[in-house]
C-alpha positions in Angstrom: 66.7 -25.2 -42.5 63.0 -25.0 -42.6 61.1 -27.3 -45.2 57.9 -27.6 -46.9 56.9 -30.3 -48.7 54.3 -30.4 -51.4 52.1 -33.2 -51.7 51.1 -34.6 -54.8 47.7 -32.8 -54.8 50.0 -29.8 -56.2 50.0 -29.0 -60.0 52.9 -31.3 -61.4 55.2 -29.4 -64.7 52.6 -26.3 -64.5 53.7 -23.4 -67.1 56.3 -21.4 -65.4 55.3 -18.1 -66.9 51.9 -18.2 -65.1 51.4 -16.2 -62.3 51.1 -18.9 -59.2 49.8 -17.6 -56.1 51.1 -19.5 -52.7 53.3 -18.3 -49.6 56.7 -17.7 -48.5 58.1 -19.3 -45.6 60.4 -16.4 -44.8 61.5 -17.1 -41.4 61.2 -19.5 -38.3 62.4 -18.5 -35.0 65.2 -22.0 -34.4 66.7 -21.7 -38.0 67.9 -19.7 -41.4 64.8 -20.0 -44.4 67.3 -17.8 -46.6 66.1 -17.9 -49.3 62.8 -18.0 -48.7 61.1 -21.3 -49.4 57.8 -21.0 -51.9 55.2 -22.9 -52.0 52.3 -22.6 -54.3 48.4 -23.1 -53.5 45.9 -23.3 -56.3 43.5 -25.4 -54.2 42.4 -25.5 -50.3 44.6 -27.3 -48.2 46.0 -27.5 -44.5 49.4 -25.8 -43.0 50.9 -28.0 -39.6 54.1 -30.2 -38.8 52.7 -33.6 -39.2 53.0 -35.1 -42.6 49.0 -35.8 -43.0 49.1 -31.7 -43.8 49.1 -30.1 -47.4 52.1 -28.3 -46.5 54.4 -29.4 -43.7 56.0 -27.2 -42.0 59.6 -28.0 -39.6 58.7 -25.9 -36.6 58.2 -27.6 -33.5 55.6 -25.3 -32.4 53.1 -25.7 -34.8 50.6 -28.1 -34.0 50.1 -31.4 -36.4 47.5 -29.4 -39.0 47.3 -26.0 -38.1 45.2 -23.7 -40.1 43.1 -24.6 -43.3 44.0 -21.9 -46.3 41.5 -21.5 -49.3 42.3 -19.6 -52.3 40.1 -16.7 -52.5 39.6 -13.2 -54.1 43.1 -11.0 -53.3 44.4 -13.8 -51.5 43.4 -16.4 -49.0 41.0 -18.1 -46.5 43.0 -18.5 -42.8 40.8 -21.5 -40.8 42.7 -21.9 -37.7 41.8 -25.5 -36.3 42.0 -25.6 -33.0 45.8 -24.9 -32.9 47.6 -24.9 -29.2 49.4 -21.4 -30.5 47.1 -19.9 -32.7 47.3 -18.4 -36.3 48.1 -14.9 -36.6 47.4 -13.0 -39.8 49.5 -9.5 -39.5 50.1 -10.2 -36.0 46.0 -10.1 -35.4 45.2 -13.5 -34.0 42.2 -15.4 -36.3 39.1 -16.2 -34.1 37.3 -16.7 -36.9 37.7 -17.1 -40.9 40.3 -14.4 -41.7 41.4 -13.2 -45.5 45.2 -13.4 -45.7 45.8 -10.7 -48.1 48.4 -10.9 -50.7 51.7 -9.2 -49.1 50.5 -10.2 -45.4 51.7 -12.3 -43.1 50.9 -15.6 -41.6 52.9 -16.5 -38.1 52.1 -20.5 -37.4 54.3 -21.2 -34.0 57.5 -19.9 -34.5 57.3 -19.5 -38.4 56.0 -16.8 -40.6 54.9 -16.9 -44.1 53.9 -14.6 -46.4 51.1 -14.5 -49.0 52.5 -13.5 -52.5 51.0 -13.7 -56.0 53.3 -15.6 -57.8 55.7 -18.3 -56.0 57.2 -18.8 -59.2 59.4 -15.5 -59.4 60.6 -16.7 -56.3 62.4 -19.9 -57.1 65.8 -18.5 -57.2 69.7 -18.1 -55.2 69.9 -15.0 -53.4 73.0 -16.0 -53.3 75.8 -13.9 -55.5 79.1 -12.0 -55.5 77.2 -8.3 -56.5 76.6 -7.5 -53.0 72.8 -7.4 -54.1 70.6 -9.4 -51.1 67.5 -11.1 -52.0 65.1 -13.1 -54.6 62.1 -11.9 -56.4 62.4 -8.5 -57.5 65.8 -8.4 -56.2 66.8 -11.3 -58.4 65.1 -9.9 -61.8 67.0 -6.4 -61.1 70.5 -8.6 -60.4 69.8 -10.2 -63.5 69.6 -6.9 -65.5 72.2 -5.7 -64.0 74.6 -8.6 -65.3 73.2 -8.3 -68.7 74.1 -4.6 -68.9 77.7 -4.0 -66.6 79.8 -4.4 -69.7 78.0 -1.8 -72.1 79.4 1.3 -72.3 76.4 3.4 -72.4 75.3 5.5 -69.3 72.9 3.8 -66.8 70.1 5.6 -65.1 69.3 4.1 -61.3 66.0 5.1 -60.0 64.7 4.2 -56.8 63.3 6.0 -53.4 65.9 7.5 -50.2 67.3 4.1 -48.7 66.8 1.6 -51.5 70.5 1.4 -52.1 70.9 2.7 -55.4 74.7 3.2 -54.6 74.7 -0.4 -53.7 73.3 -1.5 -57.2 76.1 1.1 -59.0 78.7 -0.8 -57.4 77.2 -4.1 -58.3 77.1 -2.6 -62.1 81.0 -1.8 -62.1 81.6 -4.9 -59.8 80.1 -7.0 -63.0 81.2 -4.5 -65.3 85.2 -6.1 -65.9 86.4 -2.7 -66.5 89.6 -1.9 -65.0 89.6 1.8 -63.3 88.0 2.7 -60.0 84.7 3.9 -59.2 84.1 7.1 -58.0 81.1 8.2 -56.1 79.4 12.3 -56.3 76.9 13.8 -54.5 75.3 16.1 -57.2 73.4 18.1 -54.9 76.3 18.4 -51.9 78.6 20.5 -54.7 79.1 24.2 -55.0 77.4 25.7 -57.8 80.5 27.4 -58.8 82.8 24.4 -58.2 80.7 22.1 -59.8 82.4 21.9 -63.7 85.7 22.0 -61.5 85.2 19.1 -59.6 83.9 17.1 -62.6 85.4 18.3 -65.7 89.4 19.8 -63.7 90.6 22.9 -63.9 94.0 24.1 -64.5 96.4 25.8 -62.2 95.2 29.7 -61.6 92.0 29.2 -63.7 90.2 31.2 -60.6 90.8 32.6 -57.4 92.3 30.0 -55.2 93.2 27.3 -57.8 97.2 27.5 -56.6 97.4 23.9 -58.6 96.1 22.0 -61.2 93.1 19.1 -60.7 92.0 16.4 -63.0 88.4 16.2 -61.9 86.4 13.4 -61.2 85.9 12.5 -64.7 89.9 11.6 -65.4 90.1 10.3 -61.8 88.2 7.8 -62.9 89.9 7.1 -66.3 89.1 2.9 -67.2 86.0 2.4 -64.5 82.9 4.1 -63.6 81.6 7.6 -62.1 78.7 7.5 -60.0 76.7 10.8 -60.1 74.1 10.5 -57.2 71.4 13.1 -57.2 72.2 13.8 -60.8 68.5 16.0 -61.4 70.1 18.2 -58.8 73.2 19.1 -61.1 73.2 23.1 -62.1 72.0 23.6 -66.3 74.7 24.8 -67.2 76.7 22.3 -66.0 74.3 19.6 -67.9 74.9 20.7 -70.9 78.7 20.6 -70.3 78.1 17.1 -69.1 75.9 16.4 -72.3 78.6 17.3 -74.3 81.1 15.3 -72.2 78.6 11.8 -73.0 78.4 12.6 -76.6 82.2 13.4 -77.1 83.7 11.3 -74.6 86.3 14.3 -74.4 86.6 16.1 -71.1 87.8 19.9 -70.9 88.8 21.4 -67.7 88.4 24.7 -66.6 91.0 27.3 -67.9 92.5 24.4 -70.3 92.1 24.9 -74.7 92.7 21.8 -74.9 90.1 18.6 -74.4 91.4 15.1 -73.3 89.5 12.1 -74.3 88.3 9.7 -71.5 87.1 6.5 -71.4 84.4 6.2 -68.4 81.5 4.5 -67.9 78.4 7.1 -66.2 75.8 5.9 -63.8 73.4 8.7 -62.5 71.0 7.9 -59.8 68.0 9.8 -58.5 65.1 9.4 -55.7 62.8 11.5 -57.8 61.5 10.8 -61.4 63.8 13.1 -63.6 61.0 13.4 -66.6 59.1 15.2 -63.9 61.8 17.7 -63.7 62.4 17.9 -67.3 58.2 18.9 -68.0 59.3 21.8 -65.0 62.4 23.0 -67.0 65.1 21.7 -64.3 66.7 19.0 -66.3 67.2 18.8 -69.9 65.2 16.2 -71.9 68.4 16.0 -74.2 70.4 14.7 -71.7 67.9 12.6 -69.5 67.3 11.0 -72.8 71.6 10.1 -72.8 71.7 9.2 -69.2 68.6 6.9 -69.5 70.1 4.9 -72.2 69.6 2.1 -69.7 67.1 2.4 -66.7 67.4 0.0 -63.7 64.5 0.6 -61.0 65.5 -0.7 -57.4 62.5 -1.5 -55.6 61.4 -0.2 -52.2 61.6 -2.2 -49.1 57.9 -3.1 -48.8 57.7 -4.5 -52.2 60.2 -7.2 -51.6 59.3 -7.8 -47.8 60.2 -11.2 -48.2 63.9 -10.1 -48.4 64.1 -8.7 -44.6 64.8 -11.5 -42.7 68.1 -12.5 -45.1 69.0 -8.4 -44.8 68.2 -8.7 -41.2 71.1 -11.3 -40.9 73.4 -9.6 -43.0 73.3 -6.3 -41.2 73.6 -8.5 -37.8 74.8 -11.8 -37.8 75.1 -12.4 -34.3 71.6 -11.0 -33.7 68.6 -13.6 -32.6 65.1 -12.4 -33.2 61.9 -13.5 -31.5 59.4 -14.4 -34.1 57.0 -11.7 -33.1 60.1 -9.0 -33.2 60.5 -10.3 -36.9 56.5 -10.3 -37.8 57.1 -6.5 -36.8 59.7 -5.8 -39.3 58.0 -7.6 -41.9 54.7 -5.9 -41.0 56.5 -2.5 -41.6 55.9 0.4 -43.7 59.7 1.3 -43.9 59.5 4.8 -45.6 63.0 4.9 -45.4 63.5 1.6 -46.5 66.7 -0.7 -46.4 68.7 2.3 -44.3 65.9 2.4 -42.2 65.8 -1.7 -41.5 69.7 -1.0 -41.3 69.5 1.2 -38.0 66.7 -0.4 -36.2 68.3 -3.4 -36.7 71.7 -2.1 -35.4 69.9 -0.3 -32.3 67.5 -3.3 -31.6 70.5 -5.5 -31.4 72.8 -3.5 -29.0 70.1 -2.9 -27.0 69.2 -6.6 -26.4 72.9 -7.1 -25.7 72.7 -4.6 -23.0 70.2 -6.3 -21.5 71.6 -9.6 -21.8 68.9 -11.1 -23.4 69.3 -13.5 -26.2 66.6 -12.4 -28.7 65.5 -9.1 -29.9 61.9 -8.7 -28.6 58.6 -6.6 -30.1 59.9 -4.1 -26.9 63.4 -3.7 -28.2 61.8 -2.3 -32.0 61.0 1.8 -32.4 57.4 2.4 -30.9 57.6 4.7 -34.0 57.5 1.5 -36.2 54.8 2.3 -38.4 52.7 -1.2 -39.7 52.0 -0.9 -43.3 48.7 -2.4 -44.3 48.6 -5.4 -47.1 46.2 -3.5 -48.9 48.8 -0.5 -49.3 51.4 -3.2 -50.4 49.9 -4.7 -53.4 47.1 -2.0 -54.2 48.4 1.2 -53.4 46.7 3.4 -55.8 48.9 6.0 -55.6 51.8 3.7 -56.6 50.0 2.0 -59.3 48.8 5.1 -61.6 52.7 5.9 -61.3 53.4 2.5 -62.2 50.7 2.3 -64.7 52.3 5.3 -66.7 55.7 3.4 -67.0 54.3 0.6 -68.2 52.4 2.4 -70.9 55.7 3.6 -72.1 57.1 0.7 -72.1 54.4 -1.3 -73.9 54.5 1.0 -76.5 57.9 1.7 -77.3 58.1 -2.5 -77.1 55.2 -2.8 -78.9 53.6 -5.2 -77.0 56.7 -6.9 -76.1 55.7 -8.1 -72.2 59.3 -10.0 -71.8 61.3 -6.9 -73.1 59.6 -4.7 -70.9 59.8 -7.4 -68.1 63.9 -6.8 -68.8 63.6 -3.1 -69.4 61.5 -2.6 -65.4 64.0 -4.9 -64.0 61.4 -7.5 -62.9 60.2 -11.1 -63.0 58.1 -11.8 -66.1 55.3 -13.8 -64.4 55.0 -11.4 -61.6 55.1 -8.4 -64.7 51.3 -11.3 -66.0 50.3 -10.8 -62.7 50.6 -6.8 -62.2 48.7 -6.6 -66.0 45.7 -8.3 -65.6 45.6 -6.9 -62.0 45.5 -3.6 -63.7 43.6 -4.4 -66.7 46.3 -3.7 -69.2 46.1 -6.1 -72.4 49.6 -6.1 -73.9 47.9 -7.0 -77.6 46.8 -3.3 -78.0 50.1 -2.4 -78.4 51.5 -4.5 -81.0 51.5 -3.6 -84.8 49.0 -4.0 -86.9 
């Protein structure tokens, strides 16, 4: 395993709410950093293998003291000093003073590391028996989900195409104890006129075709959970049966007098933001307000980055890959996020053991592979007025409460310090007078 040691230059019992800037050592070409290894920098040091460096680094290929990083505004000062490899700052090599920005990476030899604001969110297992992969933001949401599986009120998942929203569903029934089956539905793949059918039953002859009776989705999954994926796409009139279904707990089928009480825990999940479709009149407030009674927000792929090495070896085990192949993936935009990774991954692989080769190279990745700058990963406008609205709300219905909402968002307190005095945001303005 790759190792870093800290000299005792570093901060000794520092406050581990405070935001702490450093790197990741994510990944090094000869052997596993899973999880990733942080280290924090507060003060100019050196990066190298021998032990007269700030940081030492286990890679063979790095020379003795490397590069020189200085702490500096959005991230850090890359000195490389002379190295026999080079330093390489988003796979752009550094012939002179170079800003690692935070959410870039660093490759030294065979390594990479990865500039992040706050090593301290990082300090955790990504091991865990939820089926959830990764540390950081991963680990806060893992977290939230184990302190909600065993409430019986509805859970809302929110997150874009291919963050694995299903994944996390599962990993809230797997912790939830209860004793029925999960049961997955495509909202949007149903027929409009089958829909209250296939959730609510129907009885035998209720319509044209219905030669037997069905129990619907709802009693299939009597004891355990129902999934209800794409749930803003769901017809009105069939949310206000569903509405009615969440505040009764009793389940009518089609052509029946007669409603049966069910005991079923509901998890909806959507890729778009269902208060936008309840200000256009697609989705009723009244019952986004009952599905939302908890809210879990799975992150996109680009905002845990650190993560894709471990995913990388989960998806192929057997799969080697060149450091420069694996600077590429962490470099990524990944619109489509961890289904994306999944299939390049997958293709990348076969098509190195084709070749016979024995590590995925840079020419074995998509030429469509789009880079995603570091600027876009920890200042995307765009992503922070969204963000900055759903903190607002939070704030104020916590009053000021920055560890609730840290628990509401599903992320890591001192990275939560971090994002509000990035942002300007003073939680004090909140609270009660």
């Amino acid at each position: 395993m790759s190792d870093a040691t800290e000299t005792r230059h570093e901060a000794i019992g520092a406050e581990a709410a405070r935001p702490r800037p450093g790197v990741l050592i994510v990944f090094t070409e000869d052997h596993a950093a899973f999880p990733p290894i942080p280290v924090g920098i507060e003060r100019a040091g050196t990066i190298g293998r021998d032990e007269s460096a700030t940081i030492v680094l286990d890679d063979s290929q790095a020379s003795r003291v490397h590069v020189r990083l200085t702490p500096t505004d959005g991230g850090y000062q890359v000195e490389d000093l002379n190295s026999r490899n080079g330093s390489y700052v988003a796979a752009v090599r550094c012939t002179q003073p170079t800003l690692l920005a935070y959410g870039a990476t660093l490759r030294l030899g065979r390594s990479l590391l990865l500039a992040v604001m706050d090593v301290e969110s990082h300090r955790v297992s990504t091991d865990d028996d939820l089926g959830l992969i990764g540390a950081g933001n991963v680990a806060a949401l893992r977290a939230r989900i184990v302190e909600i599986a065993q409430r019986s009120e509805p859970a809302l998942v929110e997150g874009q195409t291919g963050v694995g929203k299903e994944r996390v569903s599962h990993a809230l029934h797997a912790a939830s104890g209860r004793s029925g089956p999960l049961l997955a539905v495509n909202c949007a793949a149903l027929p409009k006129d089958l829909v209250e059918a296939e959730l609510f039953g129907h009885a035998k002859g209720a319509f044209s075709g219905s030669d037997r009776a069905r129990d619907g989705l709802f009693r299939s999954a009597a004891g355990g959970t129902l999934l209800l994926d794409e749930v803003g796409d769901l017809p009105l009139d069939a949310q206000a049966k569903l509405l009615r279904v969440l505040e009764t707990s009793e389940v009518r089928a089609v052509g029946e007098d007669r409603a049966v009480r069910v005991d079923v825990r509901v998890v909806a999940a959507t890729n778009a933001p269902l208060e936008t479709r309840v200000q256009a009149g697609q989705f009723r407030a009244d019952l986004f307000h009952r599905l939302a009674a908890w809210r879990l927000s799975v992150p996109q792929l680009r905002e845990h980055a650190e993560d894709i090495p471990a995913l990388v070896a989960h998806f192929e085990p057997a799969a080697a890959f060149s450091v420069e192949a694996m600077e590429a993936l962490l470099g990524a935009e990944w619109p489509g996020n961890v289904r994306e990774l999944k299939n390049v991954v997958r293709s990348a692989a076969a098509s190195v053991a084709a070749a016979g080769g024995s590590h995925v190279q840079l020419a074995q990745l998509p030429d469509g592979l789009l880079p995603a700058s570091p600027s876009r990963r920890t200042d995307d406008r765009e992503a922070d007025a969204v963000f900055r609205a759903r903190l607002d709300t939070a704030l104020r219905l916590r009053e000021g409460n920055v560890a609730q909402v840290a628990r509401d968002l599903a992320v890591g307190r001192p990275w939560l310090y971090s994002v509000l005095k990035r942002l300007a945001i003073d939680p004090a303005t909140y609270r009660s007078r």
